[in-house]
C-alpha positions as a printed NumPy array, in Angstrom:
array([[ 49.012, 234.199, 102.91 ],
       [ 49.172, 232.957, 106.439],
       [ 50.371, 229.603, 107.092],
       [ 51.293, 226.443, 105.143],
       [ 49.518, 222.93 , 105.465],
       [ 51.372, 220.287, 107.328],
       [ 51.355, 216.914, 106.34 ],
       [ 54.127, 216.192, 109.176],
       [ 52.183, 213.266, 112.335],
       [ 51.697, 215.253, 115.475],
       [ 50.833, 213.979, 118.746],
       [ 49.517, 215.235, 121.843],
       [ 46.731, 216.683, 124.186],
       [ 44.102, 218.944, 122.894],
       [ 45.121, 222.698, 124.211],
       [ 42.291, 224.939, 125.185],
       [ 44.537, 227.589, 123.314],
       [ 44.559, 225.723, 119.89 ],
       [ 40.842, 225.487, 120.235],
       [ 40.359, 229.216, 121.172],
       [ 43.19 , 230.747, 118.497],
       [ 40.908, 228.277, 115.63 ],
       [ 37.829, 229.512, 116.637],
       [ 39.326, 233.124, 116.701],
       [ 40.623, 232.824, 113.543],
       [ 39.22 , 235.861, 111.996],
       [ 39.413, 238.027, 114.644],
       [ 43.59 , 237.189, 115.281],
       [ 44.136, 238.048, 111.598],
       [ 42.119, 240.585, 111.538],
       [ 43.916, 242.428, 114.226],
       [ 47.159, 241.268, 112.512],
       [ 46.813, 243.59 , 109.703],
       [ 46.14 , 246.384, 111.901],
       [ 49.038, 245.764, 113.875],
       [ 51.302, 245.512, 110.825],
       [ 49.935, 249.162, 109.501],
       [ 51.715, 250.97 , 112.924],
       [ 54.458, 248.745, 113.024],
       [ 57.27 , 247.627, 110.44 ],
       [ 58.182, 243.799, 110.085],
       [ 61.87 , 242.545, 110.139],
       [ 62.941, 241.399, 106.893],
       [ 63.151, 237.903, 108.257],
       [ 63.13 , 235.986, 111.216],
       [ 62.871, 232.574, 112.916],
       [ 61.418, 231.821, 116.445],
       [ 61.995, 228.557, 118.436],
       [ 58.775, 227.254, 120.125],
       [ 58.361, 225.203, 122.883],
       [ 54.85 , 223.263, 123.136],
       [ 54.873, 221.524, 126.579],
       [ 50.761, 220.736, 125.922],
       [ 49.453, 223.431, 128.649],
       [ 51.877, 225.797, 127.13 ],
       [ 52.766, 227.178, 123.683],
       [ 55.718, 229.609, 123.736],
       [ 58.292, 231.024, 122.202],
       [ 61.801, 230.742, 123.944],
       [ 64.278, 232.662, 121.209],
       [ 63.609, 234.967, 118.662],
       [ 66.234, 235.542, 115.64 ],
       [ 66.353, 238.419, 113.683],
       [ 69.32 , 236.997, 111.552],
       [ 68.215, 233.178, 110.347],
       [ 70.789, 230.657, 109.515],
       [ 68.719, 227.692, 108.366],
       [ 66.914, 228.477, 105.198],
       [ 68.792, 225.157, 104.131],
       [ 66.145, 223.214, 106.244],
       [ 62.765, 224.689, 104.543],
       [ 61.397, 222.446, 102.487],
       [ 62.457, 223.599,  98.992],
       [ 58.657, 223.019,  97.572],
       [ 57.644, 226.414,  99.203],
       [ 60.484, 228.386,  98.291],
       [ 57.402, 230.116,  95.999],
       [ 56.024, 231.587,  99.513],
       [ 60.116, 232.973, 100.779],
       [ 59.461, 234.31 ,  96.98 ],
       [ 56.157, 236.086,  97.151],
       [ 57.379, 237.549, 101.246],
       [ 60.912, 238.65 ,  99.698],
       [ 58.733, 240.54 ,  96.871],
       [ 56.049, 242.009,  99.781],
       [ 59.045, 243.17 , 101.889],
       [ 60.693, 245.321,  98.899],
       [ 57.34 , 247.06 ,  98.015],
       [ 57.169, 248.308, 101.697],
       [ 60.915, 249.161, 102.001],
       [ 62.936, 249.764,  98.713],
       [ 60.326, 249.542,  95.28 ],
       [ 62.834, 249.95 ,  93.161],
       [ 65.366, 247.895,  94.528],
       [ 67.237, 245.335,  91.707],
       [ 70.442, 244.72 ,  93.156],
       [ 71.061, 243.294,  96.858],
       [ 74.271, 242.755,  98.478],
       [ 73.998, 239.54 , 100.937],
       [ 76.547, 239.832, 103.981],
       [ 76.927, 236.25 , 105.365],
       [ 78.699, 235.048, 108.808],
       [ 82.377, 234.725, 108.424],
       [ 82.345, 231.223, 109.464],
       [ 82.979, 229.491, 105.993],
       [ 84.374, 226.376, 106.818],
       [ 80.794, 225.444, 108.12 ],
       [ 79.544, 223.668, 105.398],
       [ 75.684, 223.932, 106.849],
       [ 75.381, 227.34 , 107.084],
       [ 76.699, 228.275, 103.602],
       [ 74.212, 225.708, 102.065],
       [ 71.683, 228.48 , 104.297],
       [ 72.772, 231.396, 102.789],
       [ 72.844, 229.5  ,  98.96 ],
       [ 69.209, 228.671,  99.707],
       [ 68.497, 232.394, 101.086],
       [ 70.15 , 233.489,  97.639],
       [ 68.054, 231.24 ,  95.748],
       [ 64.987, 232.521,  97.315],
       [ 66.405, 236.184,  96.489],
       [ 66.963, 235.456,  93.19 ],
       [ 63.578, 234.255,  92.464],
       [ 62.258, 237.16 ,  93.85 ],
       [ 63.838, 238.981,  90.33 ],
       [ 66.994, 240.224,  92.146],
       [ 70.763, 240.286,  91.454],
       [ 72.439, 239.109,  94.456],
       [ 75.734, 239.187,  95.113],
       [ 77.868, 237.762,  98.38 ],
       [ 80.282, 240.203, 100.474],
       [ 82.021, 239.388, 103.95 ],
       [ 83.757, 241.406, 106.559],
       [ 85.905, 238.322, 106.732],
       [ 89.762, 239.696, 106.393],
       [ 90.918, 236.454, 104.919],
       [ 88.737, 236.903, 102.021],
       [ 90.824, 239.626,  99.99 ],
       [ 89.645, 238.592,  96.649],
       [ 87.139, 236.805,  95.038],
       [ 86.893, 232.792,  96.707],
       [ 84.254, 230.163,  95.415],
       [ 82.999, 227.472,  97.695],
       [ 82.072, 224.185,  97.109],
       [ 79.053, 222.971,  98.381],
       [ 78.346, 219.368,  99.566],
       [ 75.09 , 219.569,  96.892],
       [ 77.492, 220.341,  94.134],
       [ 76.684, 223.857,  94.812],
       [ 79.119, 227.204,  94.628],
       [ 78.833, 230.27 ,  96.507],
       [ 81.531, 233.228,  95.416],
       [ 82.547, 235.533,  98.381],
       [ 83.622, 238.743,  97.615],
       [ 85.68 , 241.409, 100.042],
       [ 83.5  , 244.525, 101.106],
       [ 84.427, 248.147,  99.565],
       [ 83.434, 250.873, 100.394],
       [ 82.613, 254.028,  98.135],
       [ 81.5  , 257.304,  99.853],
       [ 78.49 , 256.283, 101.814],
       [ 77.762, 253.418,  99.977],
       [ 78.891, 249.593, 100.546],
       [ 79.5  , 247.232,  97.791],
       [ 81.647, 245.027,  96.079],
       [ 84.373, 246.089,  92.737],
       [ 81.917, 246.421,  90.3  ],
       [ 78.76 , 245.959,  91.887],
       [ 76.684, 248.736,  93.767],
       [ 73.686, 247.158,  95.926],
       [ 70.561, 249.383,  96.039],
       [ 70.183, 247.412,  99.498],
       [ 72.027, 245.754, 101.875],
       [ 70.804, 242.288, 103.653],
       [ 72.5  , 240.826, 106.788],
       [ 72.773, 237.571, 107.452],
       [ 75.496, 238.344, 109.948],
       [ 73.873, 238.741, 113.362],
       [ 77.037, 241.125, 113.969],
       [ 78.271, 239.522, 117.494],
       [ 81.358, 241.117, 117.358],
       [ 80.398, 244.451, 117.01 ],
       [ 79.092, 246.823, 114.341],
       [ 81.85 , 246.973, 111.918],
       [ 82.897, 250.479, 110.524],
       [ 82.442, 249.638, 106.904],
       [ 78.493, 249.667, 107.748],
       [ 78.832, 253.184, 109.509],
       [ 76.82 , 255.802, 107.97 ],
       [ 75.875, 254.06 , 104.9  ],
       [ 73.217, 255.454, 102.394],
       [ 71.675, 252.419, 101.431],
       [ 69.253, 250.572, 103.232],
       [ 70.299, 247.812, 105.834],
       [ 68.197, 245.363, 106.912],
       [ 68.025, 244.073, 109.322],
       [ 69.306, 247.274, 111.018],
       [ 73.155, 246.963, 112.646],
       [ 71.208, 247.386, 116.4  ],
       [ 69.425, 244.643, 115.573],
       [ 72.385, 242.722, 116.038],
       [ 73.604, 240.905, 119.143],
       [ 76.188, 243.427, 119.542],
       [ 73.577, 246.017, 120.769],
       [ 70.359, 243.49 , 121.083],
       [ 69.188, 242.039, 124.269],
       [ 66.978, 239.089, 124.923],
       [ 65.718, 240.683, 128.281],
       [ 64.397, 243.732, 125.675],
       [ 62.81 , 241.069, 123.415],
       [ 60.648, 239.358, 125.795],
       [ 59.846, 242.281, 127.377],
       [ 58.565, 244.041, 124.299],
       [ 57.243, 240.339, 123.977],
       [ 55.422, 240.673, 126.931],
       [ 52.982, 243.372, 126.009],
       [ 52.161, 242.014, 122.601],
       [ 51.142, 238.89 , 124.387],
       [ 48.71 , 240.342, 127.006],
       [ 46.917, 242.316, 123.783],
       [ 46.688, 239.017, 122.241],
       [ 45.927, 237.38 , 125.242],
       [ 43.002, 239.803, 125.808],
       [ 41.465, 239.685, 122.217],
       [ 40.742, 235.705, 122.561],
       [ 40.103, 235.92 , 126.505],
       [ 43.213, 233.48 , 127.421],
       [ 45.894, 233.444, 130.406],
       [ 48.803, 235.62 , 128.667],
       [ 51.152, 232.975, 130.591],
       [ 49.683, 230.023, 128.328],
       [ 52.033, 231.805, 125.368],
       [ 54.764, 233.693, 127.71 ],
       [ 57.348, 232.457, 129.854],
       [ 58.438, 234.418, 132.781],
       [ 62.101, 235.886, 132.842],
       [ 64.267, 237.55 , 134.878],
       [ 67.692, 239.732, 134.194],
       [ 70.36 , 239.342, 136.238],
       [ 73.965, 241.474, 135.015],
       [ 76.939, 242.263, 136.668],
       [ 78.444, 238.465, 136.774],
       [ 81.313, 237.121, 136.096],
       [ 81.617, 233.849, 136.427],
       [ 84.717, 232.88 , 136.835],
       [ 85.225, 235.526, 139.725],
       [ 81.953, 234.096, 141.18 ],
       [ 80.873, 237.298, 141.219],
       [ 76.793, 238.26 , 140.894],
       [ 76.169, 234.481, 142.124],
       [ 73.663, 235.765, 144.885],
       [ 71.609, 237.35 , 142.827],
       [ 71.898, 235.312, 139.868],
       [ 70.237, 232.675, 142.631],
       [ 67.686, 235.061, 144.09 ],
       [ 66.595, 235.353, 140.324],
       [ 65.99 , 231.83 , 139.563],
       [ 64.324, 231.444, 143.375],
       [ 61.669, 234.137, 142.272],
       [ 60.989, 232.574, 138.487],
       [ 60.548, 229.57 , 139.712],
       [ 58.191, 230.758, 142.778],
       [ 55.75 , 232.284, 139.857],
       [ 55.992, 229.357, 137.867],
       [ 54.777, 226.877, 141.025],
       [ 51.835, 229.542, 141.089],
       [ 50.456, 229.19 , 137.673],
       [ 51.441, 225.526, 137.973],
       [ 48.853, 225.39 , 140.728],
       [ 46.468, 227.597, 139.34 ],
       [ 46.26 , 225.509, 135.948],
       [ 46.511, 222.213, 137.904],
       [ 49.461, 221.063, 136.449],
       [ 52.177, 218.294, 138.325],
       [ 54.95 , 218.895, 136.843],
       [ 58.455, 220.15 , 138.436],
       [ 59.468, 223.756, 137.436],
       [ 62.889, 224.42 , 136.348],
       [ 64.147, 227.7  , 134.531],
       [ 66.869, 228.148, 131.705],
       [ 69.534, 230.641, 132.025],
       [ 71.339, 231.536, 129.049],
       [ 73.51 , 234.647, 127.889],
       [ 71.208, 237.493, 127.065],
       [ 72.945, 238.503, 123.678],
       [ 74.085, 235.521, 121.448],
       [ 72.608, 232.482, 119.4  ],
       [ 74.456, 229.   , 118.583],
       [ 73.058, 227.479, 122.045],
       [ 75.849, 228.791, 124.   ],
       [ 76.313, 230.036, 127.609],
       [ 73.086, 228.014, 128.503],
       [ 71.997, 225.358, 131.311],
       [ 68.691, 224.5  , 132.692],
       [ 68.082, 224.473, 136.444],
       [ 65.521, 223.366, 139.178],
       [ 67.454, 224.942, 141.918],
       [ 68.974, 227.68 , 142.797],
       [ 71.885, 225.68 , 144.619],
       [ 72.318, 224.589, 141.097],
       [ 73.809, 228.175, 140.447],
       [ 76.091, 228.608, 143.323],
       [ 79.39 , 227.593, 143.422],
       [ 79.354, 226.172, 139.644],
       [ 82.696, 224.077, 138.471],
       [ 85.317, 224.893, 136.236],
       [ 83.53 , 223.22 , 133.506],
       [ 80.423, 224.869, 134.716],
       [ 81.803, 228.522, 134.729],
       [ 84.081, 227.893, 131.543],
       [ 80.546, 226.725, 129.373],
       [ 78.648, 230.081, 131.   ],
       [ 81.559, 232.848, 130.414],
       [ 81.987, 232.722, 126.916],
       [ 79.541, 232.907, 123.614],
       [ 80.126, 233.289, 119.772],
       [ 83.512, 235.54 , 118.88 ],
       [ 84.776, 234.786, 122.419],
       [ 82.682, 237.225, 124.232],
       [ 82.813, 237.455, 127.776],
       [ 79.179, 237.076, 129.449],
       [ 78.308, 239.458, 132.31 ],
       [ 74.727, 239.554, 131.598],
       [ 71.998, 236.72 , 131.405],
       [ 68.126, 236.065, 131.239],
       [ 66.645, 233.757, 133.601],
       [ 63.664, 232.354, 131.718],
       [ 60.685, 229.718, 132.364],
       [ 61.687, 226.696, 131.137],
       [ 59.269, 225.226, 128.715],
       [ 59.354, 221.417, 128.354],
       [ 59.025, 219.943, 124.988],
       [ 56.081, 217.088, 124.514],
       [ 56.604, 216.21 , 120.741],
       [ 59.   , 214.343, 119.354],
       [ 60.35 , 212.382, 116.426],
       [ 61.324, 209.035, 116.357],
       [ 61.367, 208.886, 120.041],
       [ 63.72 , 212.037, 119.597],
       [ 62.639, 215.255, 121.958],
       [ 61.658, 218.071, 119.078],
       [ 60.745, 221.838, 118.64 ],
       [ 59.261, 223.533, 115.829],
       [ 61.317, 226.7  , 114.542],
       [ 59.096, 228.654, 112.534],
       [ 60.481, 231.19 , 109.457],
       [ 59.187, 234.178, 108.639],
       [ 59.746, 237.085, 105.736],
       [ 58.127, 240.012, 106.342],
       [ 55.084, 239.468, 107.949],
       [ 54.539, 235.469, 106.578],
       [ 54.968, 232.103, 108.2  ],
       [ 57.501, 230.666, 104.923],
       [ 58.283, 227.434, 106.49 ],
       [ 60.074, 225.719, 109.069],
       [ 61.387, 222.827, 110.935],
       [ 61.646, 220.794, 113.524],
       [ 65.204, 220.711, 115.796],
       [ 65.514, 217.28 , 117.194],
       [ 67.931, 215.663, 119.638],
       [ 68.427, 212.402, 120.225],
       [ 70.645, 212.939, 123.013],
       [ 68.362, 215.341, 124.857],
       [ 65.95 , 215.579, 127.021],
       [ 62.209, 217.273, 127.205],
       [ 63.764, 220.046, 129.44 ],
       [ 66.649, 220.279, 127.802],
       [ 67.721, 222.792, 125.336],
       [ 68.208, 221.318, 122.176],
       [ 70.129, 223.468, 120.127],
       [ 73.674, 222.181, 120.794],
       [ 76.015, 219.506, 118.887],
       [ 74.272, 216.578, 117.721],
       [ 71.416, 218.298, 116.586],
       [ 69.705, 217.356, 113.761],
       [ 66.808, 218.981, 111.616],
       [ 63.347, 217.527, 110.082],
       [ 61.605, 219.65 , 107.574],
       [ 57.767, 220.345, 107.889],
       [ 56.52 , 218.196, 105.559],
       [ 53.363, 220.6  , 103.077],
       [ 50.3  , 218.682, 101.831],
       [ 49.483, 221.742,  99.637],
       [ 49.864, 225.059,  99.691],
       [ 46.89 , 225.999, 101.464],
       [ 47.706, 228.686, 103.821],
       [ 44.742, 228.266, 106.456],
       [ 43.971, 225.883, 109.151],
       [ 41.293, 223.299, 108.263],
       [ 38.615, 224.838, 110.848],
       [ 36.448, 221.358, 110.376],
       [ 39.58 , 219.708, 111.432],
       [ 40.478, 218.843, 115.463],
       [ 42.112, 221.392, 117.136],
       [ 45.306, 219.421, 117.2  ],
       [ 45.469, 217.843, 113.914],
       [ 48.693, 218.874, 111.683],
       [ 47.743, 221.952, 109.428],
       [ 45.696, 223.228, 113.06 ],
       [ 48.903, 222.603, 115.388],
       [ 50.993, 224.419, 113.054],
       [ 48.799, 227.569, 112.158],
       [ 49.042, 228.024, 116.26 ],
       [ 52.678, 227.376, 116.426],
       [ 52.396, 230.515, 113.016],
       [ 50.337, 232.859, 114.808],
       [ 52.674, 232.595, 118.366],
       [ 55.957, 233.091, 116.062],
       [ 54.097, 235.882, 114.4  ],
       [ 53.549, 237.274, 117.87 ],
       [ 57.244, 236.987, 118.747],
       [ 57.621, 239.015, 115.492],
       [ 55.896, 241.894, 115.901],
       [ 57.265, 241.964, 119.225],
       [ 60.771, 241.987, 117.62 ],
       [ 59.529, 245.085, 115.608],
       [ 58.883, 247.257, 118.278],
       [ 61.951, 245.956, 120.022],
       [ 63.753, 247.461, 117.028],
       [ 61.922, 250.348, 116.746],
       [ 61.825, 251.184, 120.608],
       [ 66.22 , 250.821, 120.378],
       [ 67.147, 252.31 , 117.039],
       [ 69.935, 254.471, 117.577],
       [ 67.775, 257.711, 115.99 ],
       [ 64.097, 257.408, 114.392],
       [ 63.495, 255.017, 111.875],
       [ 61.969, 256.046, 108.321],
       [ 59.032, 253.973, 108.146],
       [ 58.59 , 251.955, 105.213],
       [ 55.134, 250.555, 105.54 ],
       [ 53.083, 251.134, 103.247]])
């Protein structure tokens, strides 16, 4: 199993890379399966892509996926088969899992995300259960969905070193709780098997880390089909130390986006592209689309406003952000309806499961898109045919999207040794 057929209308420019990842077919998955025997996948992911035509890249990687909700239901069967591939490698006998959501349940979306997750979990053969760390949940509370759905939240207990609910103990524990606001205690020393593990979470997770462990994983690939590693990576830089309503770290928070966007006028150059460079910079620990603006200058970044410094400081749980990732700005080409777009791609285990496309009508092609007013397409699935149609044109649907598959697969693996390369003590490996 690789990658589902599109049926979804694509547009735009034949890429060199499209045409030298299809013609490399064999030798990409092929050197896949050997990466996957030294290195464990996450349980699950998603990675947003940006395709700007000369460029295919991923610009976020999430080890904690809220939008199961927007797969197209048809190929739950593929979550089902990954869910069951992911157990054999990392708990055989595992029958019972306990699901930890985000505490935000007033957000109607997301808990239709973690009902489809559950559905997808269930199919897989297992009981599945819902706890929270939320401390207004003290007792059992049902939900009602806008689909006519229910979802029952239960309150955490703990038993020993195990974590559970009254009457139910989980061989395994699944997060879907990207943990923002810190590991909680309840987690601490637990016997059972967490996945994805507590450091994975943005309390203790870095982009900067990710995209560096990104960036060796792409010059490997980069070397196996003989392409520019920059075609599928986008420069970054770390700048810490801010604080931006002191104004303080604004120098070097400008020096940063002076050099990024120095290299990027280089390889614009070198690949003969006219097209103005700008950079994002965004909180290096976080998701939601917050603490994030996109700039062309580094004037841009001194002396912000109020509103400026107030939309920078602060992410999810209130957090305070001293820390931030410069990164190449990728500019979006697609779009739908005359909408700007960007394929997120879903992965269990080591599988492309689905995705979507995040669309904006209020947005622009260098603008990031995940922010209110957002909306999401599914990928529409001819069949399920899981390989690119190699008599096809590079850029025709199923072909587009087995590249956009084997760059979020990239981003994956790189997330695996990110995880690996910061767990708190050696990991047991469970690969088979």
């Amino acid at each position: 199993m690789t990658v589902p057929h599109l049926t979804t209308a694509l547009s735009g420019p034949l890429l060199d890379l499209e045409r030298r990842i299809l013609s490399a077919q064999p030798e990409i998955e092929h050197w896949f399966r050997n990466q996957w025997q030294e290195s464990t996948p996450p349980f699950y992911g998603s990675v947003d892509l940006r395709n700007a035509g000369y460029k295919l890249a991923p610009v976020d990687m999430n080890l904690f996926p809220g939008g199961f909700n927007n797969l197209n239901p048809e190929f739950h069967p593929l979550g089902v088969q990954a869910v069951m591939t992911a157990l054999e490698n990392m708990c055989p006998d595992a029958r019972r899992v306990l699901l930890i959501p985000e505490n935000h349940t007033r957000n109607t979306f997301y808990l239709q995300n973690v009902a489809a997750l559950t559905r997808i979990m269930k199919m897989a053969g297992l009981v599945v259960r819902l706890g929270t760390f939320n401390p207004e949940i003290t007792e059992p509370t049902t939900f009602d969905l806008p689909d006519g759905q229910k979802l029952t939240l239960e309150p955490l207990v703990r038993n020993g070193n195990r974590v559970g609910l009254t009457g139910f103990d989980p061989c395994a524990v699944l997060l879907n709780n990207d943990l923002s606001a810190g590991i909680p205690d309840i987690l601490d020393g637990v016997e059972q098997i967490v996945v994805p593990p507590p450091h994975a979470g943005w309390a203790v997770r870095r982009k900067t880390t990710h995209f560096a462990a990104y960036d060796n994983v792409a010059a490997d690939f980069a070397k196996l089909i003989g392409i520019d590693p920059w075609t599928i990576n986008p420069y970054f830089a770390h700048v810490d130390g801010l604080d931006f309503h002191a104004r303080a770290g604004e120098e070097q928070l400008a020096d940063a986006v002076n050099s990024t966007l120095a290299k990027i006028r280089v390889k614009y150059k070198e690949h003969g592209i006219d097209h103005e460079p700008f950079v994002i910079v965004k909180a290096n620990a976080g998701t939601y689309g917050m603490g994030i603006m996109s700039v062309k200058s580094a004037d841009e970044v001194i002396g912000l406003n109020r509103k400026q410094r107030n939309k920078m400081s602060v992410i999810k749980e209130g957090l305070e952000v001293h820390d931030v990732i410069v990164q190449e700005g990728v500019p979006t080409f697609e779009s739908i309806n005359d909408a700007v777009a960007e394929p997120v791609v879903y992965m269990i285990d080591r599988f492309v499961v689905g995705g979507f496309y995040r669309v904006h009508t209020g947005r622009g092609p260098e603008e990031n898109l995940n922010a209110p007013g957002m909306h999401f397409e599914p990928l529409a699935f001819a069949s399920p045919c899981t390989t690119p149609d190699c008599d096809g044109a590079p850029d025709s649907a199923p072909n587009r999207f087995y590249s956009y598959g084997v760059v979020a697969r990239l981003a994956l693996l790189a997330a695996s040794h990110e995880i690996e390369a910061t767990a708190p003590e050696p990991l047991l490996s469970f690969a088979a």
